[in-house]
C-alpha positions as CSV (number, residue, x, y, z in Angstrom):
1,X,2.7,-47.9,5.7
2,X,-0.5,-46.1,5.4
3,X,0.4,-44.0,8.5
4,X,3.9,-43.3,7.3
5,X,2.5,-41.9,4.2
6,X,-0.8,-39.8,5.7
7,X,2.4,-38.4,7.9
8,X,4.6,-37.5,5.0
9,X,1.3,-35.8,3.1
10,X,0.3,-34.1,6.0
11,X,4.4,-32.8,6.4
12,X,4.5,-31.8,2.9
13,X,1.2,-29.9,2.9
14,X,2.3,-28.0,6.3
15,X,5.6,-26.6,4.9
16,X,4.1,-26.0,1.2
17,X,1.5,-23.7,2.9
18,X,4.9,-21.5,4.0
19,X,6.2,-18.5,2.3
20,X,9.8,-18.4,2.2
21,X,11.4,-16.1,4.1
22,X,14.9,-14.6,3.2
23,X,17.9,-13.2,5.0
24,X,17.4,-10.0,2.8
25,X,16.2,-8.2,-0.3
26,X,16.3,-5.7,-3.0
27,X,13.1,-4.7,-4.9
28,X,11.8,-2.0,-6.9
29,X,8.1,-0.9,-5.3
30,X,5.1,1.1,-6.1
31,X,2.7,2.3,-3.2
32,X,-1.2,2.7,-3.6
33,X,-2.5,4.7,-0.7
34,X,-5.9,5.6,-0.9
35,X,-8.6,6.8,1.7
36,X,-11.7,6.3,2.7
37,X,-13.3,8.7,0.2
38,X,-11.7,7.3,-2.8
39,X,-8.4,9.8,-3.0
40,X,-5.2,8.3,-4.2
41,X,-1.9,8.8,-4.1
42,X,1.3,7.0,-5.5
43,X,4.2,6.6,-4.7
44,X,7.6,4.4,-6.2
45,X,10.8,4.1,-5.3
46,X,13.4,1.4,-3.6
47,X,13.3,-1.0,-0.4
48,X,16.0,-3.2,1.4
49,X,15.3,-5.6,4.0
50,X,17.4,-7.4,6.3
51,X,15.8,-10.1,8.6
52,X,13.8,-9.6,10.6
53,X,12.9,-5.9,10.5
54,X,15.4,-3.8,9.3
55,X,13.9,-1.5,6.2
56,X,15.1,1.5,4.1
57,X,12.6,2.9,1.7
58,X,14.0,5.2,-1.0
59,X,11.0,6.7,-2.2
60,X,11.2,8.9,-5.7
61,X,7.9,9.9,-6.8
62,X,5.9,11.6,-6.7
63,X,8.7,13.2,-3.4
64,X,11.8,12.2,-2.2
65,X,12.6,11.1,1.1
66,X,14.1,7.9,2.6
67,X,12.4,6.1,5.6
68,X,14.9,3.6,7.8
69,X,13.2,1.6,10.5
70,X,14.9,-1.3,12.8
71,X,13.9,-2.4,16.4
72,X,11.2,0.7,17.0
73,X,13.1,3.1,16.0
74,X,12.4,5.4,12.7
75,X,14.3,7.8,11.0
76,X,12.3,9.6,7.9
77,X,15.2,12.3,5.6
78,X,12.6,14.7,3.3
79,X,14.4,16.1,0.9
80,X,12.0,18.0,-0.5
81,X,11.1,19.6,2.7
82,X,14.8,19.3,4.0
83,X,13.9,18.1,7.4
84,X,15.4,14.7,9.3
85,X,13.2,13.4,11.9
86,X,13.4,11.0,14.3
87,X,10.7,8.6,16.1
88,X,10.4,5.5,18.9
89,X,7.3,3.5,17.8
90,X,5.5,1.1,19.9
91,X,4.2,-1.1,17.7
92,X,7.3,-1.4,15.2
93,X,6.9,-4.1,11.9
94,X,8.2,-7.0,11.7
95,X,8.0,-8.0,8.3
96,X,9.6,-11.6,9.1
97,X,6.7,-12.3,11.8
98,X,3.9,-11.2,9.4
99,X,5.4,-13.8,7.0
100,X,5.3,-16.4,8.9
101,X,1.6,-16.1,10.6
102,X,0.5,-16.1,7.4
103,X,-1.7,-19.0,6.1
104,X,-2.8,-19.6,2.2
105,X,-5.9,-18.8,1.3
106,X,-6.2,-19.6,-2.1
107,X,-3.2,-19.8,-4.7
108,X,-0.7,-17.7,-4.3
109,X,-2.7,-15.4,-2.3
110,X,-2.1,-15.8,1.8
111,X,-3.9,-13.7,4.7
112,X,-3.0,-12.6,8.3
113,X,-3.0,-11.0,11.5
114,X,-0.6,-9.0,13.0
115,X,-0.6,-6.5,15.8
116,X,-4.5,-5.9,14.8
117,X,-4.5,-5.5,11.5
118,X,-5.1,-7.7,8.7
119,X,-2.2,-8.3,5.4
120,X,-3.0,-9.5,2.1
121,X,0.0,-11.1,0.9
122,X,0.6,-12.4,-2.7
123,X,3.6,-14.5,-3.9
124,X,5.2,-14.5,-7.5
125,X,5.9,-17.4,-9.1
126,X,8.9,-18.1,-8.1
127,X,7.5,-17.7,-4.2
128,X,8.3,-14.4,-3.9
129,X,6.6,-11.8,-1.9
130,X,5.1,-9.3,-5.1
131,X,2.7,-7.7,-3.1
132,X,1.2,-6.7,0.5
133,X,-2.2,-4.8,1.4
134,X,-3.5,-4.1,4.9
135,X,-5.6,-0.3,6.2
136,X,-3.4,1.7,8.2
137,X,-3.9,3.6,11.3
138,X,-5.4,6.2,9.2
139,X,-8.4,3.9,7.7
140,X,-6.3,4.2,4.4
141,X,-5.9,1.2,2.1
142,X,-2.2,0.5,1.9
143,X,-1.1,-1.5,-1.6
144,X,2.8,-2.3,-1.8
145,X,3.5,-3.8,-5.3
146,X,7.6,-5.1,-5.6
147,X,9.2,-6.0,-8.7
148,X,12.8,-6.7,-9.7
149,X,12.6,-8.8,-6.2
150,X,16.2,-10.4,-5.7
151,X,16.3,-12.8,-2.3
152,X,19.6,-13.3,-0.8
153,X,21.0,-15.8,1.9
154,X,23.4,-13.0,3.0
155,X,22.4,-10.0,4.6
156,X,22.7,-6.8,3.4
157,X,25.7,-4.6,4.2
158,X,24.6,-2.2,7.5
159,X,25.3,1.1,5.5
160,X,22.9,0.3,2.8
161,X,20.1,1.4,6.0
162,X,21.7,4.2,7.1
163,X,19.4,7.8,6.7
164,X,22.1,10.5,7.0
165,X,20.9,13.7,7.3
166,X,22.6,16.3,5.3
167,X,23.9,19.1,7.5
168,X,21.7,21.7,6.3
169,X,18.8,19.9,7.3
170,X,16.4,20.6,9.7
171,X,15.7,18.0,12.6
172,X,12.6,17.1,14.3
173,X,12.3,14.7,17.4
């Protein structure tokens, strides 16, 4: 009986350390960049996520431009610049794999590594993911705050990700 319940604890206490990953999700987000010498810069806007690494960022402020990413592949619309452009990155994110390496350090608070760098992660109180920080391939300090989260079994409809470029628009490959 003893070992049936050490193995039931020790089950428990395995899957209570994991953060719950959805199919997709909505938030609202703020971004703190800031470099090595102190400067900052924010941004806010809008992010959708599909499993595993399909993103669209709508960012705002303090610019406007949308960012789609899925598989290695990156499409980034300024508007304020009017220019589309297009890139194949080797080391793409995969928000569902950073999720899942990572282990709780203390509260809500869990840590990781993926693909050499090191994520902060914090979960609301509802288990939520409210907030990621790693240092970029720049050196910057990268801060991604997300409220108005809303998790979903169901994925999200394939032309919420789409970056169209208006026709007017320069394009850059």
């Amino acid at each position: 009986m003893k070992t049936l319940l050490a193995t039931i604890l020790l089950i428990v206490s395995i899957y209570a350390n994991e953060i719950s990953i959805p199919n997709s999700f909505t938030a609202n987000f703020k971004q703190l960049i800031t470099n090595r010498h102190g400067k900052k810069i924010k941004y806010r806007g809008k992010v959708y996520f599909n499993a595993p690494d399909t993103l669209k960022w709508i960012y705002k402020s303090p610019t406007k431009k949308e960012v789609c990413s899925s598989k290695g592949k990156v499409v980034v619309i300024d508007h304020d610049l009017e220019q589309a452009s297009y890139y194949t990155i080797d080391k793409s994110f995969n928000l569902v794999k950073v999720l899942k390496r990572a282990k709780k350090h203390k509260g809500n608070v869990y840590v990781t590594k993926y693909k050499g760098k090191y994520y902060t992660i914090v979960l609301n109180k509802r288990g939520q993911v409210n907030q990621i920080a790693y240092k970029d391939n720049l050196d910057n300090t990268v801060n991604l705050m997300f409220t108005h989260i809303k998790y979903r079994n169901k994925f999200l409809p394939k032309s919420k990700f789409i970056c169209a470029k208006p026709a007017s628009y320069d394009s850059v490959y």
